[in-house]
N, C-alpha and C positions, 0 to 999 in steps of 0.2 A: 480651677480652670482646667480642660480639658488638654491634655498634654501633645497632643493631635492638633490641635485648633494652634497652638504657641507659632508652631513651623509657618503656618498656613499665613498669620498672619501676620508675621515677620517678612515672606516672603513680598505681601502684597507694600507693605511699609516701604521697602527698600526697593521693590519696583516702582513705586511711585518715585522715591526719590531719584531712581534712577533716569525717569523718564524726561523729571522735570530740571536734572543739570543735561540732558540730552540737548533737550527747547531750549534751554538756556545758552546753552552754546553754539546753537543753530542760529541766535539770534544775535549772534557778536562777533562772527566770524571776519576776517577781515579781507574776504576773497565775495562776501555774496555781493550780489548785484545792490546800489546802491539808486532809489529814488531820487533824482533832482525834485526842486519844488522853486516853480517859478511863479512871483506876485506880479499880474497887469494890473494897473490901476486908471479906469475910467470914468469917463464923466461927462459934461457939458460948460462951456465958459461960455458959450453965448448959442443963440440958433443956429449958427452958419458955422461954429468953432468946436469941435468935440476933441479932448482930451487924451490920452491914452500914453503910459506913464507907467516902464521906462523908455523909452523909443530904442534904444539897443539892450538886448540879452544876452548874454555870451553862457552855456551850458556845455558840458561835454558830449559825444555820443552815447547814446542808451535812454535809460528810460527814464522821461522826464513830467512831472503832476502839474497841471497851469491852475489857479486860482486867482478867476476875476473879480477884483472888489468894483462893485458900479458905485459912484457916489455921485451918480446922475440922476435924471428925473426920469429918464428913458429907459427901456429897457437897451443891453446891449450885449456880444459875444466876442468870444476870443478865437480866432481862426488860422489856421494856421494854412499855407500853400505852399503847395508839397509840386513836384514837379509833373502830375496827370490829373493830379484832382485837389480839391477843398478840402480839407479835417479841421470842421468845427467842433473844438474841444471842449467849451464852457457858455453856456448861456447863464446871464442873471439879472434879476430885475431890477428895477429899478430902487436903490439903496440896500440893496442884498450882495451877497456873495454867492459866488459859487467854484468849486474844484471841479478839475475834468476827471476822468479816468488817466491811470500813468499813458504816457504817449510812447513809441519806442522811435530813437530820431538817431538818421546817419549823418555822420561828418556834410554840413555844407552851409549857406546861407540861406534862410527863407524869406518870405514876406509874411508877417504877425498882424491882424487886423480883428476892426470888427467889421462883421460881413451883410449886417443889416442892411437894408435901405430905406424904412419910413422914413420919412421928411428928409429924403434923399440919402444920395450915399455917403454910408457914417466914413468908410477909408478916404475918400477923397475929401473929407471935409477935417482931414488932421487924427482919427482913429486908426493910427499904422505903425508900425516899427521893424525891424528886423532883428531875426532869429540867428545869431551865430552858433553853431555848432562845431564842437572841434571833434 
């Protein structure tokens, strides 16, 4: 073997390893920001009666992932109200799932809903809960 190439590829070996205890320790740090991950769980118990389960959440401030499981017939969303406007985080269909995008949330209490209205309004028919944030 070429006695030129030995260095070379040595070099590239041990940059690699270097790179990949880098990632690795990027990924264990006990300072980066951590994702909450919150489960609503909806549905339907009768026409007039919609689900939605847990009814309180309590999460810290930062950045938090909603995942709505529907195990309804309907399709349905997870919404959150924020103090100027709506952030609908998660829409899913009917017997599906779905995640939002991470959300970033400051200290306070929200209102947690789903914000449809076919065959009326799903929040006032029992689809609601509140968001505690500390």
């Amino acid at each position: 073997m070429n006695k030129k190439l030995i260095p070379a590829l040595l070099a590239v070996v041990l940059g690699a390893g270097a790179g990949y205890a880098l990632n690795t320790f990027a990924q264990v740090r006990p300072d980066a920001p951590v994702t909450q991950k919150v489960t609503i769980t909806v549905g339907e118990s009768s026409k007039d009666v919609l689900t939605f389960e847990p009814k309180e959440v309590t999460v810290n401030s930062g950045k938090v992932e909603f995942t709505l499981v529907n195990k309804g017939q309907n399709n349905h969303n997870v919404s959150i109200k924020l103090k100027d406007k709506e952030l609908r985080l998660a829409r899913a269909e009917a017997g599906k799932s779905a995640t939002s995008e991470p959300v970033e949330l400051a200290a306070g209490a929200y209102e947690i809903y789903c914000a449809f209205t076919s065959g009326g309004n799903h929040k006032e028919k029992g689809m609601a809960g509140k968001l505690i944030v500390k």
